[in-house]
N, C-alpha and C positions, 0 to 999 in steps of 0.2 A: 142315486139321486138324479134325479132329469131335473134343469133348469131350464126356464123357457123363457126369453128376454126381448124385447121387441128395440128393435137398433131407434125406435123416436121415442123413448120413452122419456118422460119429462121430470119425473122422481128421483128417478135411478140412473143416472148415468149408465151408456148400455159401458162404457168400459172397466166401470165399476161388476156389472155383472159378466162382462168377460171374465176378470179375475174370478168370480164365484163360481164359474162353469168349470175352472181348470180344477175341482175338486169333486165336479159333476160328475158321474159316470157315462151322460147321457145332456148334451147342450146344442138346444136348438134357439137360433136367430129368428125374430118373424120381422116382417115390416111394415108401418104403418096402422101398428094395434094400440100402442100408448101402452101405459102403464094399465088400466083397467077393461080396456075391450081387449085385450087378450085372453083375460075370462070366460067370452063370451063367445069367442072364436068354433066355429064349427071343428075348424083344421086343428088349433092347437087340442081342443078336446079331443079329437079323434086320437090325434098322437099320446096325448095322456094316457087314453083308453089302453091304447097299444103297448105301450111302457110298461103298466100295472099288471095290463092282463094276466100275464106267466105268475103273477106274485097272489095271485085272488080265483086263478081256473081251480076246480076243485079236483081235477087230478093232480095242481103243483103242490097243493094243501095236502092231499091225501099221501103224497110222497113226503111231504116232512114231518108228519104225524107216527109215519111208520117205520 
């Protein structure tokens, strides 16, 4: 699980989602994205992209298929 929590978030206290990162496999900080432009984030999407990748390339698919 990647969490991804912006330290000015106004919903979510970010130390409330410190705690939820320590369950994370995968927990990145961003700064000054809020609770909802971190959606929209060029950076965070790319990192998302990165994360999933290995779990969606279709030779990691074809390895657990077989």
């Amino acid at each position: 699980m990647l969490l991804v929590h912006d330290r000015s978030d106004r919903e979510v206290p970010f130390e409330d989602g410190g705690r939820a990162g320590q369950a994370a496999t995968a927990f990145w900080a961003t700064d000054g994205l809020g609770h909802r432009r971190i959606l929209r984030s060029d950076a965070v999407i790319a990192r998302v992209v990165e994360f999933l990748r290995p779990l969606v390339e279709p030779s990691s698919m074809e390895a657990r298929v077989a």
